[in-house]
N, C-alpha and C positions, 0 to 999 in steps of 0.2 A: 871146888867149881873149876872148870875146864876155862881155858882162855879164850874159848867161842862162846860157850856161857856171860861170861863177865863183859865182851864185846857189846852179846845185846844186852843185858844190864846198863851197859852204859849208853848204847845204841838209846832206848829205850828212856831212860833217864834224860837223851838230849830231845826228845822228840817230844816230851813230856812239857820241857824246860821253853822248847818252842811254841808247842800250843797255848801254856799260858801267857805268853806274850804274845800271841796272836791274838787271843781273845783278849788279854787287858790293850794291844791296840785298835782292836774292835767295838770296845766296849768305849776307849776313850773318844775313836771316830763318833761313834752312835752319842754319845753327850755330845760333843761339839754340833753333832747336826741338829738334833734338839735345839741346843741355845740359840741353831741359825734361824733353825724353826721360829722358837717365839722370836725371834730376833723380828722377823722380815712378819710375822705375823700382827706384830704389837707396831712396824711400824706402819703396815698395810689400816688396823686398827687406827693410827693416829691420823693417815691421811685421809680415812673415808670419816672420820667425825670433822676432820677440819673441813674439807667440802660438803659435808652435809651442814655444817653450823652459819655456810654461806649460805643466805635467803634474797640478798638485794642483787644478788649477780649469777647467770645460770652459767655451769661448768656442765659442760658436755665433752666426754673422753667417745672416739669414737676407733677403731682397728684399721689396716691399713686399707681397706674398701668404703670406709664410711661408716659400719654397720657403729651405732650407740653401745658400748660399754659403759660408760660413766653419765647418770644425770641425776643430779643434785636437786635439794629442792628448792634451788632458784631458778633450774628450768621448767620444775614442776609448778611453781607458782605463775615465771612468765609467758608459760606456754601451754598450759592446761593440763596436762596428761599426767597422771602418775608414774612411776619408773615401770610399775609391773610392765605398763603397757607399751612402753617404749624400747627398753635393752633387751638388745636381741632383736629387735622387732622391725625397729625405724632406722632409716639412715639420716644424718645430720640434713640432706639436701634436701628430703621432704619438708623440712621446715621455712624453705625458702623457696622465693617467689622465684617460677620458674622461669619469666622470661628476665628476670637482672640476671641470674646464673649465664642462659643464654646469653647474656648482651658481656659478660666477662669471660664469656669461652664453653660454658657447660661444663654441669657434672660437678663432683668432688674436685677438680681439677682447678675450675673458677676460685674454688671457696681456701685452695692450699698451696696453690701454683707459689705467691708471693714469698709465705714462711718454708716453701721446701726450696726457695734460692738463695734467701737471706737470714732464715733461722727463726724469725719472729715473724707476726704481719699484723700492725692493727688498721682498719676500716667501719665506713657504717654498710650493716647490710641488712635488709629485710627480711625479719622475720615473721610467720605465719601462726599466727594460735590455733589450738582446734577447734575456738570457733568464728575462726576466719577474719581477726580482725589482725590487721598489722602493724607491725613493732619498729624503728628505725632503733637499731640495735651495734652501738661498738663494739666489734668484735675482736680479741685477742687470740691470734693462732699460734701455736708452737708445735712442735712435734714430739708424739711419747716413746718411749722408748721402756722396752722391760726390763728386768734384773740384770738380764746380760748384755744389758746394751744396744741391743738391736734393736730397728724399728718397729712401731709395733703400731701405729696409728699418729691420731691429732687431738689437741688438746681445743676445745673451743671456750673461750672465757665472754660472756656477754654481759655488757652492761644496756639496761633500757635507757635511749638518749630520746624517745620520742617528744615527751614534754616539752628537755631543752633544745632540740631543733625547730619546734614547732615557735616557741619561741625566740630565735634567733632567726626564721624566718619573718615572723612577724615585726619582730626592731628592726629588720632590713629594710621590710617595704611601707614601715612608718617613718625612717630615718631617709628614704628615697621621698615619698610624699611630702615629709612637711620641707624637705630641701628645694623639691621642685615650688609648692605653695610660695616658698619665701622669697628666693629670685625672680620670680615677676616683681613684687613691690618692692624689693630693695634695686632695683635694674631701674625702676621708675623712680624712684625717690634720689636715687644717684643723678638720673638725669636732669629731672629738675632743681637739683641742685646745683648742679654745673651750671644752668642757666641763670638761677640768678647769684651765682657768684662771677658772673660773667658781666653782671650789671655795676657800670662804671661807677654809679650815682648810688652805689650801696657803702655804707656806711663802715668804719673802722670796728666799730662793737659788734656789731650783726654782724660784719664778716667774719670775724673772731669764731663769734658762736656757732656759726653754721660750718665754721672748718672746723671745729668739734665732731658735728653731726655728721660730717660728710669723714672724716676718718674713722667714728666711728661705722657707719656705715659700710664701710669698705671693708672694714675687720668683719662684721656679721658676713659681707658677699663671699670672704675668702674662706671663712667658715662654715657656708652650703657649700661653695667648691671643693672642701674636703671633705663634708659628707657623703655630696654625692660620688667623689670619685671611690671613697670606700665599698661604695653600694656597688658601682661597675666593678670594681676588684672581686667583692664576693659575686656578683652574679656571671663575673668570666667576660663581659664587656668591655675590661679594658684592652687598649691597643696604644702602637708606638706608632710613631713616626720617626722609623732612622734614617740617619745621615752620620756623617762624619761630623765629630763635634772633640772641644779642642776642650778639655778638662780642666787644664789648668786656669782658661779665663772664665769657666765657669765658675770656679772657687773663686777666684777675683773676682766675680760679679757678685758674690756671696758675703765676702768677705765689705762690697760697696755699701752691701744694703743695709749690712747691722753697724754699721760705723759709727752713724750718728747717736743709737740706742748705745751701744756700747762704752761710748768717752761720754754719755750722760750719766752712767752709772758706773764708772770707774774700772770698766773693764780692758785691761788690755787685749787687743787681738794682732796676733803675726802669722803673717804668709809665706809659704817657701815650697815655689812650686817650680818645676823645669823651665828654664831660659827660654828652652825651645817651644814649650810646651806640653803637650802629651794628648795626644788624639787617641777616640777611641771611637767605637760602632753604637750610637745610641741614640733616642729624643733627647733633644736638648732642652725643651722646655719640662719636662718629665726629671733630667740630671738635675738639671739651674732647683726643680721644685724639691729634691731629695738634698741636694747641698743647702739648698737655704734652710732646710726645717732642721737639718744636721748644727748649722753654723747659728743658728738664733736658738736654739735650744742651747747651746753651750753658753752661749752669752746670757739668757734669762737665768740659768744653774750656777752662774759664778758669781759669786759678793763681789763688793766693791774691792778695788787691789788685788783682783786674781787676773789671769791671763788662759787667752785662748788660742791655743796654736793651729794652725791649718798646714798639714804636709802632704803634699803630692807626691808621689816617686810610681817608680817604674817598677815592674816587678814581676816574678812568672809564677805560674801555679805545677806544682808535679804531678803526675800520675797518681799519688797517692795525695791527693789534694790538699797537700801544704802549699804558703803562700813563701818565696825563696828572693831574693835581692840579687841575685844571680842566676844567669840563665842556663838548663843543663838539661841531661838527654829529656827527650819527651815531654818537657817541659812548655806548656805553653805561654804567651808576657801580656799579662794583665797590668792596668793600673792601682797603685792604695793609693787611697785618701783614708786621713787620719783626722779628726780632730778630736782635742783634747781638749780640756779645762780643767781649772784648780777648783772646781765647786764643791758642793756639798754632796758629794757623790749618791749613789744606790746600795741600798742593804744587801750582801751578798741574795739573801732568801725571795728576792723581787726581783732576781734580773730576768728572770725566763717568761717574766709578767709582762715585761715592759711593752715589747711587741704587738699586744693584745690592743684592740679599741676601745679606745676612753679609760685603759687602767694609769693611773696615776701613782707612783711612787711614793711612797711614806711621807718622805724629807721634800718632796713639792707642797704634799699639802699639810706638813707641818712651817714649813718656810714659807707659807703663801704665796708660791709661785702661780703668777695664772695661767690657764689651759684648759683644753680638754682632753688631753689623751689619743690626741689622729694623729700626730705629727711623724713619731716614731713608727708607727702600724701604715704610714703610708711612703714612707722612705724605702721599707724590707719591701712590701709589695713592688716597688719600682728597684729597686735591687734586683728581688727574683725576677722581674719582666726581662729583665736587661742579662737575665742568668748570670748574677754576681750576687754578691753575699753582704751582709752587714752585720759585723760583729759588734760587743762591747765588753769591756772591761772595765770595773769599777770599785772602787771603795769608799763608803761610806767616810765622808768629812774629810776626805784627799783629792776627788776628782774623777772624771771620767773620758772614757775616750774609746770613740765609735769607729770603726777600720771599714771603711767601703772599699771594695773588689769589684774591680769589673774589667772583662775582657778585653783585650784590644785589639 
């Protein structure tokens, strides 16, 4: 064999040596895409059964124009139509009343504007069945995104709230009615009562008794007074009356009221508020009402030999809305109010309850503490009025302690 010969012999031998391993990395590309295959197939498989297996809630997937890609049959149950008739067919905004769209801006835009700035967005919004009958519906928006990441539409999660608003409005304007009903005759029985305790020639027993009646009377008056003011809270009724109000003696006027209540039952209470004081932009009769429910709730939650602290200070809030003891760029100086007790604290899994009207914490009404559950739920309302905040931090059978913020 010539040495041109044996070249391409060998030529031939490498080219040979390449294409089998062209094809075994062909062959191993082509398995790997397979396995991706069933990979994204089996998981596409697991998420169309897990949102078909939802029936109490309608998930509607929609493309980046609105049009319906995804409806589940909890939108087929809460909205009439079967999928044939919907994907591809319908846009999410046909299902909605078209003048709230209008009244939030129009269009797909109303319905996504919130979760394309903030990433999520829940709201109630009306929805339309196809046979016309309407839904007050929470809606959960997100945004979808394909395999590669890009955006590719919205996610709609709805839950039907119709019943339970229907309902929560009904206990509003039953809890407005009997509060109004009851202040006419508790206004009148207070007055005549003042008169004849006013009567010189009334007796040491009978006055006894009727200063009974007439404290407890005043406890029912103060009790429509929290009702109804919850009613103007939820109906958007309520309003302030600001001025410049001095914080720290409203804690002292706080601190006057539960005194007596407090050294009857073994509680200690301490004050430490600025010399100077600490002014700030708000109602004062609205603050004096959120300090008192703040400062006799600790006192009712403490056993005997525990202590109730009350602290005032100064203090700024940052841009990135931490509350800071120091003042720094951009920073603007709010006042805390703190108070604390040694009580029976709140079970971690009930603090996000506490806020709610008329809920009651475990360890109150296992402690038989009396109440009904407005005091907390109208402290944050008049926080949020005054755009300040009311935290709390808690542990069960250590104590607790509520952080008011508010502007100055």
């Amino acid at each position: 064999m010539t040495v041109l010969g044996a070249a391409r012999v060998e030529e031939l031998a490498r080219l040979r040596a390449e294409n089998a391993a062209l094809r075994a990395r062909m062959q191993h590309r082509d398995d790997e895409l397979e396995i991706a295959t069933r990979m994204l197939e089996a998981r596409a498989r697991t998420m169309t059964s897990v949102i078909d297996a939802v029936t109490e809630q309608s998930i509607i997937g929609t493309d980046v124009d609105g049009v319906i890609r995804v409806w589940n049959p909890g939108a087929e149950r809460m909205l009439g139509l079967p999928r044939a008739d919907v994907v591809r067919r319908r846009s999410i905004t046909d299902f909605h009343l078209t003048e709230e769209l209008a009244e939030a801006g129009g269009g797909l835009a109303a319905l996504v504007g919130a979760a394309q700035e903030q990433g999520s967005d829940v709201r109630d919004w009306t929805y339309v069945a196809v046979d016309g009958a309407e839904l007050t519906v929470s809606v959960a928006v997100t945004p979808r995104t394909d395999d590669r990441g890009v955006h590719a539409g919205w996610n709609f999660v709805g839950t039907d709230m119709t019943e339970a608003r229907a309902t929560e409005r009904m206990k509003d304007q039953f809890v407005s009615l009997v509060s109004h009903e009851l202040r006419t005759p508790l206004t009148s029985i207070l007055g005549y009562l003042e008169l004849v305790l006013d009567d010189p020639s009334l007796g040491e027993e009978p006055r006894r008794y009727l200063g009974t009646v007439e404290r407890n009377a005043q406890r029912l008056l103060r009790l429509v007074g929290d009702l109804l003011f919850t009613a103007q809270v939820d109906a958007g009724r309520f309003s302030l009356q600001p001025e410049s109000v001095d914080l720290a003696a409203v804690v002292r006027a706080a601190e006057e009221t539960v005194r007596v209540t407090a050294a009857a039952t073994g509680v200690e209470v301490v004050v430490d508020v600025p010399d100077g004081g600490l002014v700030v932009h708000g109602d004062a009769v609205r603050l004096g009402q959120a300090c008192d429910n703040l400062v006799s709730n600790a006192v009712k939650f403490t056993p005997a030999g525990g202590r109730v602290s009350l602290a005032l200070r100064p203090a700024w809030r940052t841009a990135g809305g931490a509350v800071v003891d120091s003042p720094g760029d951009d920073a603007v100086p709010v006042a805390r109010l703190a108070v604390s007790d040694t009580g029976i604290g709140i079970p971690a899994g009930e603090q996000g309850q506490l806020f709610a009207r008329f809920f009651r914490a475990s360890t109150a009404r296992r402690h038989a503490v009396p109440g009904v559950g407005l005091g907390l739920a109208i402290t944050r309302a008049i926080a949020a009025a005054h755009d300040g905040t009311l935290e709390v931090a808690s542990v069960e059978g250590r104590g607790t302690t509520f952080t008011l913020t508010l502007a100055r």
